[in-house]
DOPA-840782 format. One record per residue (C-alpha): residue in three letters; x, z, y. Coordinates in nm, 4 decimals, m for minus. Each point is the difference from the previous one (the first is absolute). Layout:
[atom "ala" [X Z Y]]
...
//
This chain:
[atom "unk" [9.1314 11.0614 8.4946]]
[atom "unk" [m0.1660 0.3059 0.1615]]
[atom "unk" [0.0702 0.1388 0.3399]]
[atom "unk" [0.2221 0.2905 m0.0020]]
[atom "unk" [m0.1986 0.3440 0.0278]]
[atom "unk" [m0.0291 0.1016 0.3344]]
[atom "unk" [0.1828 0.2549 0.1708]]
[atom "unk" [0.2559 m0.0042 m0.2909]]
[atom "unk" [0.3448 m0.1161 0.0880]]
[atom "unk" [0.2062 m0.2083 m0.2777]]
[atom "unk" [0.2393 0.1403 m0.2144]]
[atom "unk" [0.3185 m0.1074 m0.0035]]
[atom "unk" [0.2555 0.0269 m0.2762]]
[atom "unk" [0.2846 0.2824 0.1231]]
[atom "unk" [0.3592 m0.2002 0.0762]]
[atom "unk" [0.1853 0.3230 m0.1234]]
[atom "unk" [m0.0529 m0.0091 m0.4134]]
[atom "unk" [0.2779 m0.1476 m0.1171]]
[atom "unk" [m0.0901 m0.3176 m0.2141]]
[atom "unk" [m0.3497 m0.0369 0.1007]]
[atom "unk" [m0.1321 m0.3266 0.1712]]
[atom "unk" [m0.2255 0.0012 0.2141]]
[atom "unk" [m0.3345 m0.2510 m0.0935]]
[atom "unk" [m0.3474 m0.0297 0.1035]]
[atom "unk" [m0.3038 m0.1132 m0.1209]]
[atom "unk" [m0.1816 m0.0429 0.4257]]
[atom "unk" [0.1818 m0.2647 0.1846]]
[atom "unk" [m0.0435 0.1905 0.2731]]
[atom "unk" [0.1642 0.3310 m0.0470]]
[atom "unk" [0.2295 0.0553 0.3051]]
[atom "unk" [0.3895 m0.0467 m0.0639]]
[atom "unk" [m0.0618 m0.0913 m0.3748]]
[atom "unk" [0.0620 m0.3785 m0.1247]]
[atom "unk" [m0.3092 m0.1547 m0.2245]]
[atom "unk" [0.0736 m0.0094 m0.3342]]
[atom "unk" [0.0844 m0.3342 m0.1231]]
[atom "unk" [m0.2439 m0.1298 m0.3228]]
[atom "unk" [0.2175 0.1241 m0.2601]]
[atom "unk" [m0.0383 m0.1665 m0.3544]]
[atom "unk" [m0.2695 0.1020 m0.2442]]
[atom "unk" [0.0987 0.0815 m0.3526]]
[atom "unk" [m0.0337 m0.4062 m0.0998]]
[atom "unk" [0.3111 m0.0745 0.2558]]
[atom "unk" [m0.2822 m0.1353 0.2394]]
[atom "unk" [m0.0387 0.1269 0.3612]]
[atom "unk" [m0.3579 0.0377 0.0565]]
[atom "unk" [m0.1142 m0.2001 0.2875]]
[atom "unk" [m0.1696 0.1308 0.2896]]
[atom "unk" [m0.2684 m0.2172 m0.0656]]
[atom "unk" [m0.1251 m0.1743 m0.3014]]
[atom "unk" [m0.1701 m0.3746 m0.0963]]
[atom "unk" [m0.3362 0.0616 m0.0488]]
[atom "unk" [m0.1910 0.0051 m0.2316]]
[atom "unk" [0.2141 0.1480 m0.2660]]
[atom "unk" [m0.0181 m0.1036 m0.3471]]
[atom "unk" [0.1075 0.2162 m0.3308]]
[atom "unk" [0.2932 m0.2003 0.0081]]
[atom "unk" [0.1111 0.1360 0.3569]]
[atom "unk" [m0.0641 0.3963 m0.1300]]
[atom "unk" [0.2170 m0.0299 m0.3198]]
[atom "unk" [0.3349 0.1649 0.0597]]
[atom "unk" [0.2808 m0.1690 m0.1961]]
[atom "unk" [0.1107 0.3519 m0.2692]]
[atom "unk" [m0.0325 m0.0656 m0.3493]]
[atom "unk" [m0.3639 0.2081 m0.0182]]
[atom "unk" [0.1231 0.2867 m0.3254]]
[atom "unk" [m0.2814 0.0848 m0.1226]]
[atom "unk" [m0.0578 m0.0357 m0.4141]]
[atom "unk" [m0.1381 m0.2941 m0.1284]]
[atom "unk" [m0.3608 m0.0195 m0.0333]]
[atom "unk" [m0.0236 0.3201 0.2527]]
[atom "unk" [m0.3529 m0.0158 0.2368]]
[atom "unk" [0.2173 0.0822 0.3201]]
[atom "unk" [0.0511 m0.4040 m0.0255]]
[atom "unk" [m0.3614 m0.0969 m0.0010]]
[atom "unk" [m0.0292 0.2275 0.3062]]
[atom "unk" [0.3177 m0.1418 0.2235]]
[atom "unk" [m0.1363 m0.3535 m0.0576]]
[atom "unk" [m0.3550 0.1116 0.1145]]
[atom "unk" [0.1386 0.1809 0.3057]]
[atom "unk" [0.2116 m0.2458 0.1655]]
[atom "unk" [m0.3180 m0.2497 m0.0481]]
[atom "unk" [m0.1935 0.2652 0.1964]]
[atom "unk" [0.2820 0.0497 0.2411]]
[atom "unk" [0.0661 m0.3635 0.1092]]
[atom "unk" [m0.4409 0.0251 0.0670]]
[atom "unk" [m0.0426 0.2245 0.2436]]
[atom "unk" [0.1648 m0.2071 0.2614]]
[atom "unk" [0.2739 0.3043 0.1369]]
[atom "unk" [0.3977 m0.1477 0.0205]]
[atom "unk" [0.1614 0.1654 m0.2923]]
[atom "unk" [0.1997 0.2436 0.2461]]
[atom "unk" [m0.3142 0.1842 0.0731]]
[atom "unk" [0.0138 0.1216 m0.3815]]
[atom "unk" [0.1835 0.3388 m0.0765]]
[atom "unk" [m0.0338 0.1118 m0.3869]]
[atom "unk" [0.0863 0.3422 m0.0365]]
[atom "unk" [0.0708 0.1313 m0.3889]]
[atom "unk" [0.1244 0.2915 m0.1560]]
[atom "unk" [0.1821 0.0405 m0.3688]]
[atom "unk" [m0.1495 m0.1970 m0.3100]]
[atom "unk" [m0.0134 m0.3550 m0.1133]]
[atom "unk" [m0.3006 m0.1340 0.2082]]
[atom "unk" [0.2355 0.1898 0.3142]]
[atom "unk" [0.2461 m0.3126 m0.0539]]
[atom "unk" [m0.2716 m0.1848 0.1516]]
[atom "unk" [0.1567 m0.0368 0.3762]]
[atom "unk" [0.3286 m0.1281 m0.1517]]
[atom "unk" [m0.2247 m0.2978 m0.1483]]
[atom "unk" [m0.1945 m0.0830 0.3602]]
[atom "unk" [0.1588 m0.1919 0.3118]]
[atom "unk" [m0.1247 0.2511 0.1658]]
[atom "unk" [0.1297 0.3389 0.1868]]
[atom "unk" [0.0070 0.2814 m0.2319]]
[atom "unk" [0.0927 0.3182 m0.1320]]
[atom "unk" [0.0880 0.1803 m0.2993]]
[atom "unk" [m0.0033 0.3766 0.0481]]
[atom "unk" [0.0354 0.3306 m0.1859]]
[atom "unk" [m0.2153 0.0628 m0.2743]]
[atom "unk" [m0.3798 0.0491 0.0883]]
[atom "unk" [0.0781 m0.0184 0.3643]]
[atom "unk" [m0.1350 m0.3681 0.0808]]
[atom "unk" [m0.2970 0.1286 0.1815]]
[atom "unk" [0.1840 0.2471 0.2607]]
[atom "unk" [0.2197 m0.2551 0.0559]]
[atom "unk" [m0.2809 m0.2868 0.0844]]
[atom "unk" [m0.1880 0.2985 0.2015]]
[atom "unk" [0.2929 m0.0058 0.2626]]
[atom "unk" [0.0482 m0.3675 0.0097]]
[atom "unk" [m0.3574 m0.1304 0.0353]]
[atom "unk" [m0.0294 0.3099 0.3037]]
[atom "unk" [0.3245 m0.1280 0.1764]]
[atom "unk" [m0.1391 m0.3596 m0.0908]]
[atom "unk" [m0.3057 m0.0629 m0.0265]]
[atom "unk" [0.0138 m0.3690 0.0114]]
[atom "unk" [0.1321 m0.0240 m0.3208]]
[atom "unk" [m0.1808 m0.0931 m0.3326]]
[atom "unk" [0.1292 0.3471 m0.2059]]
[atom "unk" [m0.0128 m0.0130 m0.3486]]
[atom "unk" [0.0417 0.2622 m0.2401]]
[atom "unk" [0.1136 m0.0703 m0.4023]]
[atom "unk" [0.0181 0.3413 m0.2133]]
[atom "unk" [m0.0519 0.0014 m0.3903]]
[atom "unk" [m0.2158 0.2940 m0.1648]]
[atom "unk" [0.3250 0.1738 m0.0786]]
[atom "unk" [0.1678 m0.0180 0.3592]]
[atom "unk" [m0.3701 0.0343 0.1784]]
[atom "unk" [m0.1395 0.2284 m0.1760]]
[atom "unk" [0.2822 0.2446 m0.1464]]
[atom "unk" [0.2417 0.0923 0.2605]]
[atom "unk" [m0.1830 m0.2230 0.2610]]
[atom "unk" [m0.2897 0.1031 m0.0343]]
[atom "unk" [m0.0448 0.2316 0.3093]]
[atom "unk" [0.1054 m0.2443 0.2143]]
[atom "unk" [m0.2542 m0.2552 m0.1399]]
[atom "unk" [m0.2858 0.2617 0.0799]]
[atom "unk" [0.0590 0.0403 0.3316]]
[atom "unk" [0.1042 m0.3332 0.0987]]
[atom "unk" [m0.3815 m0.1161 m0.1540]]
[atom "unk" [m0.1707 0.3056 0.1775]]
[atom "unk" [0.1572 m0.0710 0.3736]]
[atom "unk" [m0.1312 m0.3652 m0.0323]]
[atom "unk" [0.3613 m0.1415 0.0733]]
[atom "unk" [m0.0902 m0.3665 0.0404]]
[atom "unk" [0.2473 m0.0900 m0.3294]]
[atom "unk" [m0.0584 m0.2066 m0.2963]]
[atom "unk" [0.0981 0.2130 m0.2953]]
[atom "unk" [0.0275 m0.1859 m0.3569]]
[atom "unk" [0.0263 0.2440 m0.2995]]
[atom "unk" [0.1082 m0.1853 m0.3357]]
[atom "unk" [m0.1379 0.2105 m0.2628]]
[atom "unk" [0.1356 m0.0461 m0.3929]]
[atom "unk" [m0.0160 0.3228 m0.0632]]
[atom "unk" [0.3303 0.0813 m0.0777]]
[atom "unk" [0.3440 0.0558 0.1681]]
[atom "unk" [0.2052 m0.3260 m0.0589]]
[atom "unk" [0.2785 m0.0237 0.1902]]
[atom "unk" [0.1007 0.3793 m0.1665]]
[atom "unk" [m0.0322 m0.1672 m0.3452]]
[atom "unk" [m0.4054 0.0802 m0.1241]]
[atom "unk" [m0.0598 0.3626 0.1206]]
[atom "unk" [m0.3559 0.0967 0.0414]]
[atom "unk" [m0.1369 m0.0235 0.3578]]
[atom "unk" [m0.2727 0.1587 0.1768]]
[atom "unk" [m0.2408 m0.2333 m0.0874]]
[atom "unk" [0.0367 m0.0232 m0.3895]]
[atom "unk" [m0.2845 0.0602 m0.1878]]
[atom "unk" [m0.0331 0.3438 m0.2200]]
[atom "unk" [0.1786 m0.0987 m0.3550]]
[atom "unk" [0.2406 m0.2741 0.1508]]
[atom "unk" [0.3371 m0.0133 m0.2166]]
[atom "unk" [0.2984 m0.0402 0.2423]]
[atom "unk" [0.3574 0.1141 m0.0754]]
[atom "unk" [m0.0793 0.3289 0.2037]]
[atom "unk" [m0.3250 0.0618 m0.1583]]
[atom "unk" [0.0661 m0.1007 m0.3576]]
[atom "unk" [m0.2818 0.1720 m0.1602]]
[atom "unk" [m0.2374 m0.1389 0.3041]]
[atom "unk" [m0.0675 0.0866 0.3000]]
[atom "unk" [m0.2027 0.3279 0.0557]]
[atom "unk" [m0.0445 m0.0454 0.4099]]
[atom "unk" [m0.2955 m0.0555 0.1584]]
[atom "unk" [0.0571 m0.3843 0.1681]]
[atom "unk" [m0.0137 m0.0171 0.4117]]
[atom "unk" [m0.2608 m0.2882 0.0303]]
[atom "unk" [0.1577 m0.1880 0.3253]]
[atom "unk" [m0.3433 m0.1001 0.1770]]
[atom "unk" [m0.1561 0.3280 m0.0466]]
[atom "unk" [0.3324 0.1251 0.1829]]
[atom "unk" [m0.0316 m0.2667 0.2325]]
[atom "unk" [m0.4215 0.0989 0.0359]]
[atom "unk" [0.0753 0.3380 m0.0013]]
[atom "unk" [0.2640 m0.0424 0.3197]]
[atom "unk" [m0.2582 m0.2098 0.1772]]
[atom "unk" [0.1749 m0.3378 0.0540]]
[atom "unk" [m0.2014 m0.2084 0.1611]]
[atom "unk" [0.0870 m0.3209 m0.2133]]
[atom "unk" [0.0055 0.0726 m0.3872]]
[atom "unk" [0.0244 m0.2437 m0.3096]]
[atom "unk" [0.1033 m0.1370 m0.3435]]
[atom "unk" [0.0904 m0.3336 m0.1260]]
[atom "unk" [0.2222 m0.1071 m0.3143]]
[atom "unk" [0.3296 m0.1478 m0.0096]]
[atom "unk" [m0.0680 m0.3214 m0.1730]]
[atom "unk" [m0.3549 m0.0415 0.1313]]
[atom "unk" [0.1438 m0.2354 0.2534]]
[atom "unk" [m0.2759 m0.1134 0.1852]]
[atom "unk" [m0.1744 0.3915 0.0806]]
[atom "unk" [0.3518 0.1140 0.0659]]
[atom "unk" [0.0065 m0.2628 0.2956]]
[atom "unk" [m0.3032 0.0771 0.1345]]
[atom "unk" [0.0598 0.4118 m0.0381]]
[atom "unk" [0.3521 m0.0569 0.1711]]
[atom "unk" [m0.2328 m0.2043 0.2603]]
[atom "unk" [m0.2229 0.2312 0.1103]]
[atom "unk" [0.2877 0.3012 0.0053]]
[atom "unk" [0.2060 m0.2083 0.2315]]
[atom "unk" [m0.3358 m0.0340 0.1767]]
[atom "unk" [m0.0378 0.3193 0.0719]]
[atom "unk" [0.0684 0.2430 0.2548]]
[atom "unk" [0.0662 0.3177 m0.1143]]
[atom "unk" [0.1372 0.1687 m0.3284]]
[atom "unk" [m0.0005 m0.2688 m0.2844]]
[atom "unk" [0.0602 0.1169 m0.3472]]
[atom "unk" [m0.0312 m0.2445 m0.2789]]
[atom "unk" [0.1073 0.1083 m0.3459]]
[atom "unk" [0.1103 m0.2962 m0.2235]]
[atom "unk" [m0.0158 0.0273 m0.3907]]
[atom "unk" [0.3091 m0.1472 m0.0763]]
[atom "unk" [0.1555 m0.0461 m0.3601]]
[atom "unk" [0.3176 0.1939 m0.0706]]
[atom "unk" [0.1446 m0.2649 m0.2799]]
[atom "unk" [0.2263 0.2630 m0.1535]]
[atom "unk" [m0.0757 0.3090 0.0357]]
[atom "unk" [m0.3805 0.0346 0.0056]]
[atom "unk" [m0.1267 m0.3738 m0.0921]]
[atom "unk" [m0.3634 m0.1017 m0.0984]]
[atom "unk" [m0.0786 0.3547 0.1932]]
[atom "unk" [m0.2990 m0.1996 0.2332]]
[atom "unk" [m0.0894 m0.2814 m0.3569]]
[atom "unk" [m0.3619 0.1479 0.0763]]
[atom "unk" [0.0308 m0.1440 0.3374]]
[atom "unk" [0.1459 m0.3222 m0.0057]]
[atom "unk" [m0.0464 m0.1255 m0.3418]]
[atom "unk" [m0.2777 m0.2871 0.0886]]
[atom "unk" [m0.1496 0.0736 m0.3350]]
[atom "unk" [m0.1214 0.3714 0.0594]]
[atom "unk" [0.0439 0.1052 0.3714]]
[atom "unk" [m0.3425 m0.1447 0.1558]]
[atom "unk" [m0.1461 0.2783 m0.2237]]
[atom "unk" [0.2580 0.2485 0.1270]]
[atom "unk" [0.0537 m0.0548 0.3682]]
[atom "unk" [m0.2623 m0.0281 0.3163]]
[atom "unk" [0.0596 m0.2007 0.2304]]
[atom "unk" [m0.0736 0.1781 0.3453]]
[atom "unk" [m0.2468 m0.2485 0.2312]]
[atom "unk" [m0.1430 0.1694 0.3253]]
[atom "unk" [m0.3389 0.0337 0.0365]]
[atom "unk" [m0.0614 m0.0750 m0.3725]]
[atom "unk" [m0.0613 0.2201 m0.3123]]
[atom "unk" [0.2501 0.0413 m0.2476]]
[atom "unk" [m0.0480 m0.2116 m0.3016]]
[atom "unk" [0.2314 m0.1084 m0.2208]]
[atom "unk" [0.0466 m0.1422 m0.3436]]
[atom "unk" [0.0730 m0.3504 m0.1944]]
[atom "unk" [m0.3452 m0.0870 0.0644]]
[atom "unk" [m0.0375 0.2057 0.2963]]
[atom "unk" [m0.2485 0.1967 m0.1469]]
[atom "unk" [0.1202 0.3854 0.0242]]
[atom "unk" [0.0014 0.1732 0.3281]]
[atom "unk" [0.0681 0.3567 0.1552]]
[atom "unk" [m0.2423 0.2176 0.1088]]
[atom "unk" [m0.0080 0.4242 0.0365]]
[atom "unk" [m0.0938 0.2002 m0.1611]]
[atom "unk" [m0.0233 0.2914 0.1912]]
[atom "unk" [0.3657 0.0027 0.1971]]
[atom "unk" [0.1520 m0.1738 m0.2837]]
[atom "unk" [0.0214 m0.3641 m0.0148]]
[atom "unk" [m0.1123 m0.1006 m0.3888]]
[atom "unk" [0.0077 m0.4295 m0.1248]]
[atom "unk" [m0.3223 m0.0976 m0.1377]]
[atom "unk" [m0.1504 m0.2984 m0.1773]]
[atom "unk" [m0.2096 m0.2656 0.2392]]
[atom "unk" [m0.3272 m0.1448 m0.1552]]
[atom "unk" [0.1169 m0.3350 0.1377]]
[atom "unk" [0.1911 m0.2050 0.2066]]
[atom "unk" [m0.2524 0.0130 0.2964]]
[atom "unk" [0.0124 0.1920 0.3226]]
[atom "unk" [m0.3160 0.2180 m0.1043]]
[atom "unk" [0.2772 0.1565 m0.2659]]
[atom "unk" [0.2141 0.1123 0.2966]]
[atom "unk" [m0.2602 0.2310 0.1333]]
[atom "unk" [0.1427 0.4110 m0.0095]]
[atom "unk" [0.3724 m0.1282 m0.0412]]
[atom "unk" [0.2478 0.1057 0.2227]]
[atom "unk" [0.0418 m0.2585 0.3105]]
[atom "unk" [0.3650 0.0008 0.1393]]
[atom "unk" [0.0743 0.0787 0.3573]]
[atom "unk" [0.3651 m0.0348 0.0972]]
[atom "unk" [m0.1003 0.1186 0.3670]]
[atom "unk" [m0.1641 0.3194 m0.0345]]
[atom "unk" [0.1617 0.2514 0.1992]]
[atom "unk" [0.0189 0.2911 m0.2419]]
[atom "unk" [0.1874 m0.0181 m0.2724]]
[atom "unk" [m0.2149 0.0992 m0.3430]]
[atom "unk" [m0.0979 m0.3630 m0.0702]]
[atom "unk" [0.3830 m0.0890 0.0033]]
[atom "unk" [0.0825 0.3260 m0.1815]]
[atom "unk" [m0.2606 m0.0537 m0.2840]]
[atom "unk" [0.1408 m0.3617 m0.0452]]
[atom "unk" [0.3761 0.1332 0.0195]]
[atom "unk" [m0.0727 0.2140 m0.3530]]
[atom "unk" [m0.1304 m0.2769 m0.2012]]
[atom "unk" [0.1918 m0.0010 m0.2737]]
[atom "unk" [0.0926 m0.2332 m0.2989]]
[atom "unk" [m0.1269 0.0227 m0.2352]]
[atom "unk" [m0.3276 0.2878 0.0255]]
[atom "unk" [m0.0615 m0.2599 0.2899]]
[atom "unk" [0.1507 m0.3414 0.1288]]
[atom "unk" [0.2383 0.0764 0.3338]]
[atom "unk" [m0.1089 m0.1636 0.3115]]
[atom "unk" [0.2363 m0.2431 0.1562]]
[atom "unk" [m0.0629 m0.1387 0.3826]]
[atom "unk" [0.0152 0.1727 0.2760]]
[atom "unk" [m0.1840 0.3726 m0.0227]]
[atom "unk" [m0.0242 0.0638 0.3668]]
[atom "unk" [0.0874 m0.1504 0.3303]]
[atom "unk" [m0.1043 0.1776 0.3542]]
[atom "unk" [0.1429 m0.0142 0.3422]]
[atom "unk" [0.0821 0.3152 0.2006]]
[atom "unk" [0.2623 m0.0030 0.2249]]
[atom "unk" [0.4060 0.0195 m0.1219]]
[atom "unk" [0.2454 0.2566 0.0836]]
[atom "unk" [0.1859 m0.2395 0.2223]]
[atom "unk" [m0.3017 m0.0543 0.2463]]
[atom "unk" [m0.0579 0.3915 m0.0331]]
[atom "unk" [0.3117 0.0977 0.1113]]
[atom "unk" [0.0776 m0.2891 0.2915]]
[atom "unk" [m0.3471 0.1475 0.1598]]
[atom "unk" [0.1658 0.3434 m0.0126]]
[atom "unk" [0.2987 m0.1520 0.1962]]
[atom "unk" [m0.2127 m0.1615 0.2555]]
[atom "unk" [m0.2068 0.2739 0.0114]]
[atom "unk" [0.3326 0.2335 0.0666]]
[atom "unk" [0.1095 m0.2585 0.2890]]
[atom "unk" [m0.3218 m0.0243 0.1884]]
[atom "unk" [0.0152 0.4034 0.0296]]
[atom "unk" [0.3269 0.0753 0.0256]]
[atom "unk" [0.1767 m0.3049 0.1073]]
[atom "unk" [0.2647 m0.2334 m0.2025]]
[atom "unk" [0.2516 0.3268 m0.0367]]
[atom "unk" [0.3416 m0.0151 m0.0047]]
[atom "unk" [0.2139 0.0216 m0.3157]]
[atom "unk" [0.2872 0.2130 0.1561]]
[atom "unk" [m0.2156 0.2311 0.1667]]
[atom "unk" [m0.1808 0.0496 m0.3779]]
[atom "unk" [0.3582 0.0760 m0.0958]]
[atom "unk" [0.0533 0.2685 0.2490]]
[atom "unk" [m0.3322 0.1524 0.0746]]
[atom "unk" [m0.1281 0.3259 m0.0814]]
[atom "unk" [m0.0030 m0.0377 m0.3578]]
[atom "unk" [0.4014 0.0004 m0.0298]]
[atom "unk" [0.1317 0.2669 m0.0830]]
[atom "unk" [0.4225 0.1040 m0.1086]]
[atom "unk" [0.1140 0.1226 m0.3434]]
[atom "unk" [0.3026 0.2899 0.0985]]
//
């Protein structure tokens, strides 16, 4: 638990409303009582300290999960709580933070702490509790609908600040909770009940958004793909800094077979690259295609043969690079003029928000002293309203 700011006294709940009890999250908050654990959403309290190590037993709450049958929101719970009970953090330390949308039912499905907010507003929400507590594992689940519709300011600037968060966007292309409207994402002739005669939108591509806000961790993976989607959810819990990962994931009845080019095992070597730092792109059944440019345009051509003297002029992947046309390029491969890259586009350090902004605090107190929060009150910038 971090130390309170300094030079800030506690707040304390005012006796006079009528109704309204006084509670605390700080222990230590003068003339208020701790709050007692109160029971999660699964009728258990949440201990203040859990058996380690965890397994993905210990992370499932016990709500029937409603999602459809045969919906890719499964595939990723199951992969999540493995990757969870891994990283060796009491389950406590996780907060999930969602918005409106199926994949935002996600908290109600962890043994975790958790949130469902107002539509698109996950991310503002996750800003103010990873600043307040920093020692928490923050995790953000949107959809392409509640992300990137109404949410989709908020998702900007939460990626641009570097807000040490974890942000998971489940992308089907389509708003399902609502019943099959088009979403920001769907691709230009898409037949939804709002867009009968297809969709004439240009589609938001979510890791050129992502790219384009600068987040310093950016990547793809595919719902059913179990065994990248661990790893990908791996290295984005890994990281410090803003973590977007966009998951393909199958929307069973309102958009299904949408991402067949990338999961079918019969046809999606030849339509997806798999993203290895350090290596050039090269894809394929027989992994004999790769991507090279062609001026600023990245263009798949034929290899002469399977050998590494074929891989000479093709485009070598470097996750770390610190600017951000490498990523961007890979971002706007599209199925099917080209296959899509899935991995991780870009990962660099620089330093998060939260660091940024406690150095402006200590900075403050070394000048000007710890303050005093009454005095802030009623200094020279009060001022009446008559």
């Amino acid at each position: 638990m971090p130390a309170p700011i300094p030079g800030l006294k506690a707040w304390a709940t005012k006796p006079d409303i009528p109704g309204r009890k006084a509670w605390a999250i700080r222990p230590n908050i003068p003339g208020l009582k701790a709050s007692a654990t109160k029971p999660n959403r699964n009728g258990c309290g949440m201990p203040s300290a859990t058996q380690l190590p965890l397994t993905a037993k210990d992370l499932a709450a016990d709500q029937e999960v409603r999602w459809c049958p045969g919906c890719g929101d499964f595939s990723v719970l199951a992969v999540l709580k493995q990757v969870l009970a891994s990283l060796g953090l009491p389950r406590e330390r996780f907060v999930f933070v969602s918005g409106v949308g199926c994949s935002s039912r996600l908290p109600y499905y962890l043994n975790t702490y958790g949130f469902q907010t107002l539509h698109g507003r996950a991310p503002a929400v996750a800003t103010g509790l990873k600043l307040v507590r920093p020692e928490l594992s923050v995790w953000v689940v949107t959809g392409d609908g509640d992300g990137l519709s109404i949410g989709g300011n908020h998702l900007i600037h939460a990626l641009r600040r570097n807000i040490d968060l974890k942000i998971l966007l489940f992308n089907n292309e389509v708003m399902g909770l609502t019943k099959g409207q088009h979403s920001a994402t769907a691709r230009l002739g898409t037949r939804t009940r709002s867009t009968p005669q297809g969709s004439v939108e240009a589609p938001l591509r979510p890791l050129t958004v992502a790219v384009a806000a600068e987040a310093t961790f950016v990547a793809r993976t595919i719902d059913v793909d179990v065994n990248h989607l661990t790893e990908t959810l791996r290295r984005a819990a890994a990281h410090r800094g803003s973590a977007f990962v966009e998951i393909y994931q199958n929307c069973k009845v309102f958009n299904d077979g949408v991402f067949e080019y990338a999961t079918d095992r019969g046809v999606k070597a030849d339509n997806l690259v798999y993203l290895e730092h350090g290596r050039p792109l090269v894809f394929g059944q027989d992994r004999n295609r790769g991507i090279r440019l062609n001026g600023l345009r990245p263009e798949a051509v034929a290899l002469a043969n399977g050998n590494g003297a074929s891989h000479a002029g093709l485009l070598v992947h470097d996750e770390a690079a610190p600017d951000t046309t490498l990523a961007h390029l890979l971002s706007r491969m599209v199925y099917p003029e080209l296959p899509e890259c899935v991995g991780v586009l870009r990962c660099v350090q620089r330093p998060t928000f939260g660091d940024l902004i406690d150095g402006q605090i200590a900075d403050a107190v070394a000048s000007d002293g710890p303050g005093e929060l009454d005095e802030l009150f009623a200094g020279e910038d009060a001022w009446v309203v008559q």
